[in-house]
LODO-781256 format. One record per residue: residue in one letter; z, y, x of N, C-alpha, C, O in turn. Coordinates in steps of 0.05 Angstrom, whole numbers, padded with zeros to 5 digits, always signed. Example, Ala and Ser with C-alpha at 12.3 -4.5 7.8 and 13.67 -1.06 7.14 Angstrom:
BEGIN
A+00156-00114+00264+00156-00090+00246+00156-00066+00264+00169-00066+00285
S+00142-00045+00257+00143-00021+00273+00157+00001+00258+00161+00023+00268
***
This chain:
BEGIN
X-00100-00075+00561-00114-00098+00550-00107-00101+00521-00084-00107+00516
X-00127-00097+00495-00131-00103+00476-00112-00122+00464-00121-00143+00473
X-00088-00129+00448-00073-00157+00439-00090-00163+00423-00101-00149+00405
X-00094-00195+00432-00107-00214+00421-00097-00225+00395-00074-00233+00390
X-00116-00225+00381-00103-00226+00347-00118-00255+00339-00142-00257+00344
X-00105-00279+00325-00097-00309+00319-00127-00298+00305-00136-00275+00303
X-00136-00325+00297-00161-00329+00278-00155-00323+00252-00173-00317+00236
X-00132-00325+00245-00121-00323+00219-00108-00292+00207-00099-00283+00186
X-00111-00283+00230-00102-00245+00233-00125-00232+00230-00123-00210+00218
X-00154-00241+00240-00170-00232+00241-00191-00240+00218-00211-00225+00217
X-00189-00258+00204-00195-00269+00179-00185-00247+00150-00197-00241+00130
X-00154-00239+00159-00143-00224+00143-00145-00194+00141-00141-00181+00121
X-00150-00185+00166-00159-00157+00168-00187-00144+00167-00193-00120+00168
X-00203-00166+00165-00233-00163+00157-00233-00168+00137-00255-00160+00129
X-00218-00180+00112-00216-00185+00089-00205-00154+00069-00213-00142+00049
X-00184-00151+00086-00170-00131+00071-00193-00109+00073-00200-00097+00052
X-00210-00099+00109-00218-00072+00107-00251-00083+00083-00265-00066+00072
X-00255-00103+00081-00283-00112+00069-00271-00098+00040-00278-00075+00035
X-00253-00114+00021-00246-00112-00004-00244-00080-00005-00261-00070-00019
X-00227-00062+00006-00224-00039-00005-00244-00024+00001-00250-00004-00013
X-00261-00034+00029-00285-00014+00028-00314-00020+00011-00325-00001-00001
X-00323-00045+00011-00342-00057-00004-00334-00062-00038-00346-00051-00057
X-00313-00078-00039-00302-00085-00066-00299-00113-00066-00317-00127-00057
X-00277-00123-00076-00267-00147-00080-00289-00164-00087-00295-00179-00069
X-00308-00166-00118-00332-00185-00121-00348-00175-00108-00366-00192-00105
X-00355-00147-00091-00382-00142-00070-00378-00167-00049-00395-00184-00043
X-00364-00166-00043-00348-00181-00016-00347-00213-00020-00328-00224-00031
X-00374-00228-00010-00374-00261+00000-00357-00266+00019-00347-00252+00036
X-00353-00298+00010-00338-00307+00038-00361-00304+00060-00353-00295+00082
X-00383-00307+00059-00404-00304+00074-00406-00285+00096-00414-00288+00119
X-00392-00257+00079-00385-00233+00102-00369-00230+00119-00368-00222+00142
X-00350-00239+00098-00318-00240+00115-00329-00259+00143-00328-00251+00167
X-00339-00283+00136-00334-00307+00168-00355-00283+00183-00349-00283+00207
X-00376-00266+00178-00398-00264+00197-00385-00245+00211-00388-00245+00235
X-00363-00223+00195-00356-00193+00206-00333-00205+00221-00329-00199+00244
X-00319-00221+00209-00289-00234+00229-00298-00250+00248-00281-00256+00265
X-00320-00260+00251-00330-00278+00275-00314-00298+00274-00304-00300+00296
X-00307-00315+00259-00289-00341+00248-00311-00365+00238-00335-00360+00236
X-00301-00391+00231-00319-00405+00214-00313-00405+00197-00294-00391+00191
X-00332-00424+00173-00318-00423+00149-00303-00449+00145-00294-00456+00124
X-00302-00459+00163-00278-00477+00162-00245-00470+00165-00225-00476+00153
X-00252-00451+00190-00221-00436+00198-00211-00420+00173-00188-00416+00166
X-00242-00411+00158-00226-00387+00135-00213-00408+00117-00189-00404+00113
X-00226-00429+00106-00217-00455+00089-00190-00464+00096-00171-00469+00081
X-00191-00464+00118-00164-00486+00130-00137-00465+00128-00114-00472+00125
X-00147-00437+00131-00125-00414+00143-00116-00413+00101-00097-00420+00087
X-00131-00404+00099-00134-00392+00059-00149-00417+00038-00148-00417+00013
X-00159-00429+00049-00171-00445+00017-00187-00433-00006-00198-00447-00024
X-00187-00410-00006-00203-00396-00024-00201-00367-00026-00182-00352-00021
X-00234-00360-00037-00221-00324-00040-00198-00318-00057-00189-00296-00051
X-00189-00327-00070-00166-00319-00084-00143-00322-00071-00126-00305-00069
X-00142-00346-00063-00108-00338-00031-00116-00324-00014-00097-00314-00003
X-00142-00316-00004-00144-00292+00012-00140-00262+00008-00136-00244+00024
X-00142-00261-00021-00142-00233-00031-00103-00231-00038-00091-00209-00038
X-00090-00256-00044-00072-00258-00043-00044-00244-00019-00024-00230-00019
X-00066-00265+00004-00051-00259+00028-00057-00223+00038-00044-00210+00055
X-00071-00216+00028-00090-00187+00038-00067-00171+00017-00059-00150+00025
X-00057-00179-00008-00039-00160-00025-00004-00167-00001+00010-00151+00012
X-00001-00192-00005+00021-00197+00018+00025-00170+00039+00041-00152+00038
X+00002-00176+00060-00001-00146+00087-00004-00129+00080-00006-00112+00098
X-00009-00115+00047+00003-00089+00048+00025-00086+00043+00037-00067+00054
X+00040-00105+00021+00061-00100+00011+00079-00101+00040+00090-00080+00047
X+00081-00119+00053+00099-00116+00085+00090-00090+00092+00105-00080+00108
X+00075-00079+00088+00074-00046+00107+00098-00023+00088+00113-00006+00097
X+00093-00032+00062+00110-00018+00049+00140-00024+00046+00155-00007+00036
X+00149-00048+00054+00177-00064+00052+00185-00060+00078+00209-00064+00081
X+00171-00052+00100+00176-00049+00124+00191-00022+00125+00214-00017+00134
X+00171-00001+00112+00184+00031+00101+00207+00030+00086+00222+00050+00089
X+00216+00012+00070+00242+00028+00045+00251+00001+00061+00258-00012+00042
X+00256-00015+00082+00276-00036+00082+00289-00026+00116+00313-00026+00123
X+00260-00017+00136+00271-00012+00156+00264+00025+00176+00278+00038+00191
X+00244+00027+00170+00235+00056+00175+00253+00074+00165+00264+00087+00183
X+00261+00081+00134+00269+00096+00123+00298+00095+00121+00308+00116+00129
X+00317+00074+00112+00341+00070+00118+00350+00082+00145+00369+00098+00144
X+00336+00076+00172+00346+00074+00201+00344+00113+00207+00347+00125+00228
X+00335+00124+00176+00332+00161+00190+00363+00164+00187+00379+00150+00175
X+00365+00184+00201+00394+00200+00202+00394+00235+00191+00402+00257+00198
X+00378+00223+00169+00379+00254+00156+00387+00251+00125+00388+00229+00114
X+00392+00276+00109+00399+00274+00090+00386+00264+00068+00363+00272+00064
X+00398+00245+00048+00378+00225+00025+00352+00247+00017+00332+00234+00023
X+00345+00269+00008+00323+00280-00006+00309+00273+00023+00295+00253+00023
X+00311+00281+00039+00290+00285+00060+00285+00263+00078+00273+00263+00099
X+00301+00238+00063+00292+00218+00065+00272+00201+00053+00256+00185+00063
X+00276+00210+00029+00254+00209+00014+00223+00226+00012+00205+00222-00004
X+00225+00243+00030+00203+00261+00029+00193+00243+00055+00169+00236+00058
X+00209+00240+00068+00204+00224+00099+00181+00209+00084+00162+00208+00099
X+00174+00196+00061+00163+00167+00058+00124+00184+00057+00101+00174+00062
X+00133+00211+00050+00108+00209+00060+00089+00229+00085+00065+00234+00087
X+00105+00235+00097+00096+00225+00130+00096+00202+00140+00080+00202+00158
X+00108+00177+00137+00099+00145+00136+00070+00142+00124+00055+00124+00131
X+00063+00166+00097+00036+00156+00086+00021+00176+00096+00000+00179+00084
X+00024+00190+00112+00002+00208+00131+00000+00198+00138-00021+00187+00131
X+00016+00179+00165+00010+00167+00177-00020+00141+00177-00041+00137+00189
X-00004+00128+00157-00026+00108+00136-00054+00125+00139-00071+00119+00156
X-00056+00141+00126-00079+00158+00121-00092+00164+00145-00116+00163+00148
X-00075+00170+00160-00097+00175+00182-00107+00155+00208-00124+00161+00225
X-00092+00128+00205-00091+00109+00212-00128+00090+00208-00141+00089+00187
X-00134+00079+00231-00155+00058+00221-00156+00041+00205-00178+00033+00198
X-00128+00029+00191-00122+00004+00171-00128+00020+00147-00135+00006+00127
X-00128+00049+00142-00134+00057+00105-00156+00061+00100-00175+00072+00112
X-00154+00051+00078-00181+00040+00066-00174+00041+00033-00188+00030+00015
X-00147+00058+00029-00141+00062+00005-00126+00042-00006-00132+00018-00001
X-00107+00047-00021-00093+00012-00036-00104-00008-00047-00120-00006-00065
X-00097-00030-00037-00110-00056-00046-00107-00064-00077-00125-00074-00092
X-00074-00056-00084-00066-00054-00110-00080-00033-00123-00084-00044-00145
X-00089-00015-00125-00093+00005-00138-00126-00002-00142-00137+00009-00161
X-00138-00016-00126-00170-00018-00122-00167-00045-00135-00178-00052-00157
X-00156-00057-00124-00164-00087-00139-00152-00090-00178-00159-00106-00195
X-00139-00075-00180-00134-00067-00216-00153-00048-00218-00168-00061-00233
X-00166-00026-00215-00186-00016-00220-00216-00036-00220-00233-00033-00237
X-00219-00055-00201-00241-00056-00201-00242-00088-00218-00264-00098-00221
X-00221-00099-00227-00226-00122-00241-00212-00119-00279-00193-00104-00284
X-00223-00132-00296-00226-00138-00316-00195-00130-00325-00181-00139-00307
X-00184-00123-00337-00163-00111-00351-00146-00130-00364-00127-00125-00377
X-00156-00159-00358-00141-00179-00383-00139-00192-00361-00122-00210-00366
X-00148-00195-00333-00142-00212-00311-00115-00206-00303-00108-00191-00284
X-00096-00222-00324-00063-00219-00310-00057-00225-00288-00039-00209-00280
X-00064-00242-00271-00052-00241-00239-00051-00222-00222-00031-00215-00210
X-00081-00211-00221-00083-00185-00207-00057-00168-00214-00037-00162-00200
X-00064-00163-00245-00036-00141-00244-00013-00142-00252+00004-00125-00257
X-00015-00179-00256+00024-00184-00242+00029-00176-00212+00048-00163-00203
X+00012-00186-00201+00019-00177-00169+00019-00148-00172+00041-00138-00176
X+00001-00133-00172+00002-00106-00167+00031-00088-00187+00035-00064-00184
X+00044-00102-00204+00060-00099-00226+00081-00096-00217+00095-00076-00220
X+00088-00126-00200+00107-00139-00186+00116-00122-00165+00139-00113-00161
X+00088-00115-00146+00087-00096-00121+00113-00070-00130+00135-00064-00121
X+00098-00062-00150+00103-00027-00162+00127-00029-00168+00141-00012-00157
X+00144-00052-00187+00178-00055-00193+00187-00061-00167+00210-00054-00170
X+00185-00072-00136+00195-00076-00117+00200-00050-00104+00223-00046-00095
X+00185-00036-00102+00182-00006-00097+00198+00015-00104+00212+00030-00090
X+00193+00013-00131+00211+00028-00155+00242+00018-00157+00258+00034-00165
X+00249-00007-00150+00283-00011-00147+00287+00004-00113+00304+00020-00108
X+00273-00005-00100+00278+00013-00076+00276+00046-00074+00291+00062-00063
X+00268+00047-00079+00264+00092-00083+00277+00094-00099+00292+00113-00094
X+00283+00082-00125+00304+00102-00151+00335+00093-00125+00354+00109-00126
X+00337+00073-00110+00362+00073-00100+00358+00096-00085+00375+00112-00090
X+00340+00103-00068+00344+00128-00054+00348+00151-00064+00363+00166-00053
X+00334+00158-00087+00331+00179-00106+00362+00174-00116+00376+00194-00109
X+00375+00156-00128+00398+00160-00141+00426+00168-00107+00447+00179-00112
X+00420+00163-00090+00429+00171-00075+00425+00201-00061+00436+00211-00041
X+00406+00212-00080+00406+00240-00065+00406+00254-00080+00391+00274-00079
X+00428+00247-00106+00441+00260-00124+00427+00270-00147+00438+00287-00161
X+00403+00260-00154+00387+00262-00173+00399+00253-00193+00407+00229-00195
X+00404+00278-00220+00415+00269-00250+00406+00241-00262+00423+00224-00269
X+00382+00237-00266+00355+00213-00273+00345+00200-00251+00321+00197-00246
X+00363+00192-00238+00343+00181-00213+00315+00156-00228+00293+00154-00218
X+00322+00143-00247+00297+00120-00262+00269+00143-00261+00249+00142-00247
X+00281+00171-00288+00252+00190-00289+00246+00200-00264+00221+00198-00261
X+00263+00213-00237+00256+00226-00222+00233+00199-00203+00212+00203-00191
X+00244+00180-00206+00226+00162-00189+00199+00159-00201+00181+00152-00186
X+00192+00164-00233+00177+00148-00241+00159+00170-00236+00135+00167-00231
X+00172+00197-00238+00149+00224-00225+00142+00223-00194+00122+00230-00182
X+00164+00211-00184+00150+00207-00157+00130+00188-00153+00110+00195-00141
X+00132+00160-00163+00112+00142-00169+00087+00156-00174+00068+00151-00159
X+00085+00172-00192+00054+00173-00199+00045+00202-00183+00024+00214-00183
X+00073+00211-00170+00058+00225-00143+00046+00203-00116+00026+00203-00103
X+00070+00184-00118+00059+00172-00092+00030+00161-00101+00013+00166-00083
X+00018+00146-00127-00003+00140-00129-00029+00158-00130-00053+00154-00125
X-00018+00175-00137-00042+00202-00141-00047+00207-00108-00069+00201-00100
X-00031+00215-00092-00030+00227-00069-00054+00205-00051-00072+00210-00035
X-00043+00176-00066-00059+00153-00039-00092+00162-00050-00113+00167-00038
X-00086+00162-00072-00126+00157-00089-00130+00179-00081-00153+00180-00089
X-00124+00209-00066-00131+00231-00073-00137+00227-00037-00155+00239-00026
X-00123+00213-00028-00133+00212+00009-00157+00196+00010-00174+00201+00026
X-00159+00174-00011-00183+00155-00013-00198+00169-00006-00211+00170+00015
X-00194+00188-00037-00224+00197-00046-00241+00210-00024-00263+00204-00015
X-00219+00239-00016-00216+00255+00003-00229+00250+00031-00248+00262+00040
X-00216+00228+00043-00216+00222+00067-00198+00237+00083-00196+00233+00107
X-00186+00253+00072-00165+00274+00081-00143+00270+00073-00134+00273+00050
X-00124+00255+00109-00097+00247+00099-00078+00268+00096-00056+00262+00087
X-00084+00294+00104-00066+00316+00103-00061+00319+00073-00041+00332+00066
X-00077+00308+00055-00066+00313+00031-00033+00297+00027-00021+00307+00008
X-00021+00281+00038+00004+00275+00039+00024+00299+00045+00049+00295+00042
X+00013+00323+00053+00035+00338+00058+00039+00351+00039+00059+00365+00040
X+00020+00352+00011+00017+00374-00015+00038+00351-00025+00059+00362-00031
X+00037+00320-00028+00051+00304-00035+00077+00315-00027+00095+00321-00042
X+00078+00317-00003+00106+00323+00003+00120+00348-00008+00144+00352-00015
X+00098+00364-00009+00115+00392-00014+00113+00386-00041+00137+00390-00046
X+00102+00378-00067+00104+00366-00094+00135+00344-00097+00150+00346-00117
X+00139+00328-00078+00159+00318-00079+00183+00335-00074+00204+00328-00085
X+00181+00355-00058+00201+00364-00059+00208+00377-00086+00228+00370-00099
X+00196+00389-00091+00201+00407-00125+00210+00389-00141+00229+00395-00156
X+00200+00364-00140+00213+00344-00169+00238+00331-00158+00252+00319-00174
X+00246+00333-00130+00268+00327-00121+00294+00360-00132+00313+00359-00147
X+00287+00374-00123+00294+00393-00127+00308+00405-00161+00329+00413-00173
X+00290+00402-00163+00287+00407-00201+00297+00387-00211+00296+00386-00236
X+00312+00360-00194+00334+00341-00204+00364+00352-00206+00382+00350-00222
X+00362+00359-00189+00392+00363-00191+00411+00381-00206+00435+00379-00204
***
């Protein structure tokens, strides 16, 4: 039997797959209540506006990723590099999962105005939460530069997600992986 998901779960997950697949301004509240089967009162009462909704929609990814460097990844019993490579078989996973639909951060700064600071304080904010978590792993798996080695991993991990977007092919996480290994490698 299917788990039954709150009005306010289902408000949020029709929101998130709407924005990354349609686009943040494509996307009315109009769609969201018709595709979530909600009112627009529940959406009102749950969020108050598209902007705490797109809010709460940056929130549920960032928990998918805080979930990875706080409890997925810590709990392996393998050695720090290949702990770090671990993170992306967590993003195969993602990829081949029904929830991707590509990053919310990465789509929602692409697709809005360049001087709209909130968007990419949050998405800013996201990326330094991230980045203190992996350079600790990276500096733990004996990397000379763990700051540079992360910041090459960074714009592998971002290349790798846009390149599954584009793709539709999550196996590209494993070129990520085998790329991560070399810049792991070529640290020490």
């Amino acid at each position: 039997m299917p788990k039954k998901i709150s009005v306010e779960e289902k408000i949020l997950q029709t929101a998130r797959r709407l924005f990354c697949q349609v686009g943040i301004h494509a996307t009315g509240i109009a769609r969201i209540i018709e595709e979530s089967g909600v009112s627009r009162r529940s959406l009102y009462t749950h969020y108050g506006s598209k902007e705490n909704l797109l809010k709460a929609v940056f929130e549920a990814e960032a928990s998918i990723w805080f979930h990875w460097f706080d409890c997925d990844l810590p709990q392996m019993t393998c050695p720090p590099d290949e702990r770090v490579l671990a993170l992306f078989d967590l993003m195969q996973d993602w990829f081949d999962s029904e929830i991707f639909y590509g990053c919310v951060f990465i789509n929602a700064v692409a697709e809005h105005e360049k001087c709209n600071n909130w968007i990419q304080e949050i998405a800013n904010d996201h990326r330094e939460k991230i980045t203190d978590r992996l350079v600790a792993m990276v500096a733990e798996s004996g990397a000379r530069d763990p700051e540079m080695v992360t910041e090459k991993l960074n714009l592998l991990i971002d290349g790798t997600i846009v390149a599954a977007m584009v793709t539709g092919n999550g196996e590209i996480a494993h070129v990520g992986k085998l790329a991560a290994a070399d810049i792991l490698r070529s640290s020490k």
